[in-house]
C-alpha positions as CSV (number, residue, x, y, z in Angstrom):
1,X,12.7,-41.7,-31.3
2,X,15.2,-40.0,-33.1
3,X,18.7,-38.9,-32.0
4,X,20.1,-35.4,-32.7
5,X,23.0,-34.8,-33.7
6,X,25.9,-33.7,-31.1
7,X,26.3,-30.2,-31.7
8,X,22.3,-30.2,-31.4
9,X,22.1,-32.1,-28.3
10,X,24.9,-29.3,-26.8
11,X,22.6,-26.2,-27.1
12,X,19.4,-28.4,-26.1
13,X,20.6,-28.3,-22.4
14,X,22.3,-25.3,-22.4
15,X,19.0,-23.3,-22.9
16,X,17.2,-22.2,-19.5
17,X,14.3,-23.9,-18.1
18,X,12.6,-20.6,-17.3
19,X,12.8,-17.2,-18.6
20,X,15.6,-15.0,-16.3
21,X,15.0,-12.1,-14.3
22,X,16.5,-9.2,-15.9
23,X,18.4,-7.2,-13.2
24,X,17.6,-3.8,-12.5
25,X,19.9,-0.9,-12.6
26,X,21.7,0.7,-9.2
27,X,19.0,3.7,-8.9
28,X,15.9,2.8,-11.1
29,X,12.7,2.7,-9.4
30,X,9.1,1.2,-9.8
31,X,7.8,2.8,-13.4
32,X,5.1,5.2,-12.0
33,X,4.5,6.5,-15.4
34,X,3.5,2.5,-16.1
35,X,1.5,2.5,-13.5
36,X,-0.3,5.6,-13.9
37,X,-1.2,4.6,-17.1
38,X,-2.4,0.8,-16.2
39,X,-4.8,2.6,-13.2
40,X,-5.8,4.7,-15.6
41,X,-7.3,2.1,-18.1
42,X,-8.6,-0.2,-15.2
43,X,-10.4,3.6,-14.7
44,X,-8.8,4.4,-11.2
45,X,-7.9,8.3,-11.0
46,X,-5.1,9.5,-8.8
47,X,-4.7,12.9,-7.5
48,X,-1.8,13.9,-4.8
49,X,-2.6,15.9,-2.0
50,X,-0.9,18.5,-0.2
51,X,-1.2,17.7,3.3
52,X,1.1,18.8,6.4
53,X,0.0,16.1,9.1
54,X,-2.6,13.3,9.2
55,X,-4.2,12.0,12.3
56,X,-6.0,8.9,13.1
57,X,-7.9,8.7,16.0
58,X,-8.6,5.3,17.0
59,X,-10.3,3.9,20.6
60,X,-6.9,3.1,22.5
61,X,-4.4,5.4,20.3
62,X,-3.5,8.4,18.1
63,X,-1.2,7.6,15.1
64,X,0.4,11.1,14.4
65,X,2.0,11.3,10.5
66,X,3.7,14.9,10.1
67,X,5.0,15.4,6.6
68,X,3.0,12.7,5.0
69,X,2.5,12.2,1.1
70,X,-1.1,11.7,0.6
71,X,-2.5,10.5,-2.9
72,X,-6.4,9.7,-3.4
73,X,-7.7,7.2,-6.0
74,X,-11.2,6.9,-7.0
75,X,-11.9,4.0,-8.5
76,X,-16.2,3.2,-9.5
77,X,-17.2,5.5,-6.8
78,X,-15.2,5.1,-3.8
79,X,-12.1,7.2,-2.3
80,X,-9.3,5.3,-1.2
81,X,-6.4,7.5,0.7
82,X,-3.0,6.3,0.8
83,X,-0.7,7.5,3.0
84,X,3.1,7.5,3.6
85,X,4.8,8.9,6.0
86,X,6.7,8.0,9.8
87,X,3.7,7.3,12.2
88,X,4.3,8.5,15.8
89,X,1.7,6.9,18.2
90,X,0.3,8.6,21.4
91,X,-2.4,6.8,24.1
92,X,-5.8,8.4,23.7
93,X,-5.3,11.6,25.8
94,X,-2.3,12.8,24.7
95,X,-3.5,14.6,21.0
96,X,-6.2,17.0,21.7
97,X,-8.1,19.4,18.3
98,X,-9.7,21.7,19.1
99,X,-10.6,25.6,18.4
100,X,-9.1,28.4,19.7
101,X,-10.6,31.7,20.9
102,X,-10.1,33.7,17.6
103,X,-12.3,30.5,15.8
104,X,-9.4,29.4,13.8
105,X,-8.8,25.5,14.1
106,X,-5.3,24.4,16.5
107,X,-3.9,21.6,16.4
108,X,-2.2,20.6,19.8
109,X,-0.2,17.7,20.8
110,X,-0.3,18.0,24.9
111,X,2.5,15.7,26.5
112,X,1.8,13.4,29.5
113,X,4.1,13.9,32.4
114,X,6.0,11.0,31.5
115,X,9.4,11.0,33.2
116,X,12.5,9.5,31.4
117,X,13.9,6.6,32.2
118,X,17.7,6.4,32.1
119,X,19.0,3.0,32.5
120,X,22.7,1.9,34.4
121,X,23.6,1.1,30.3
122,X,22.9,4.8,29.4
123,X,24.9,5.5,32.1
124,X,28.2,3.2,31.6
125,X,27.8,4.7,27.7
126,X,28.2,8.7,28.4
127,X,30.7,7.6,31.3
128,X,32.8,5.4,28.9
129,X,31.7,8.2,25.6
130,X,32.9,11.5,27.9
131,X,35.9,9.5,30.0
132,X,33.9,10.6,33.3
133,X,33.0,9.0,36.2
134,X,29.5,7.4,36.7
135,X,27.7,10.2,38.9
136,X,29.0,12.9,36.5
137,X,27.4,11.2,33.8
138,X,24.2,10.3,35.5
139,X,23.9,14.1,36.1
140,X,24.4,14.7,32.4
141,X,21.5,12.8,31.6
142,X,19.2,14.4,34.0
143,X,20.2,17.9,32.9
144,X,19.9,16.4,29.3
145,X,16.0,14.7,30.2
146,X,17.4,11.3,28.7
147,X,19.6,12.5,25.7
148,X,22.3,10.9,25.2
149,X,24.2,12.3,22.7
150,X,23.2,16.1,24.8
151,X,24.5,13.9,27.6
152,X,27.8,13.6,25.9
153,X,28.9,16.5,23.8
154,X,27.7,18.6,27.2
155,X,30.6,16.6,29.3
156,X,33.0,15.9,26.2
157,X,32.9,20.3,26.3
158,X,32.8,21.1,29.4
159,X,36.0,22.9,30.8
């Protein structure tokens, strides 16, 4: 086996191993443009949709997306829907469609009776928040149905 020369040897180990992630810039974001184009030749179509609320009804809950962005892709002649958006889940009952009178189509969450829950650390927070005694704060939350924050810009004003 031959030896290298010094200088050689130097910049032998000094190369990496494996090729370096390249670091991305503050702000830059997944190349949708890229993307589009690489579904495009594996023949998937996208199309956005333009929807104001999704629901999906399932046998023991309701998930509930308002504001959603909704894109379909076709791809050899199937739909897929993807959806993005903040889910709010309800039990069974609580989301009820339906028609109206007139025939037009409502949409209707009804609200279970559910009463709120306000804990002794609620309570020690919008005392210690407002600089008020315990039952004055405990009041507050009633009045406030739970809010906190209600709870303590309604004592921290208060004359």
């Amino acid at each position: 086996m031959v030896k290298l020369p010094k200088e050689m040897q130097k910049k032998e180990k000094s190369k990496p191993t494996r090729p370096q992630a390249t670091k991305k810039r503050e702000g830059q974001q997944f190349a949708s443009r890229q993307m589009r184009r690489r579904m495009q030749q594996q023949g998937i179509d996208m199309e956005p949709i333009n929807a104001t609320r999704v629901i999906i009804e399932g046998p023991e809950n309701t998930l509930v997306i308002d504001q959603p962005e909704v894109v379909l892709m076709k791809q050899m002649g199937q739909e897929i829907y993807q959806i993005i958006g903040d889910a709010e889940e309800y039990s069974a009952g609580e989301v009820q469609i339906g028609d109206t009178e007139e025939g037009e189509r409502e949409d209707a969450i009804v609200e279970s009776e559910a009463k709120t829950v306000i804990t002794e650390n609620d309570i020690m927070l919008v005392a210690a928040q407002a600089n008020v005694d315990k039952e004055e704060a405990n009041a507050a939350l009633i009045d406030s149905e739970g809010d906190i924050a209600k709870a303590i810009l309604f004592l921290k004003n208060k004359p």
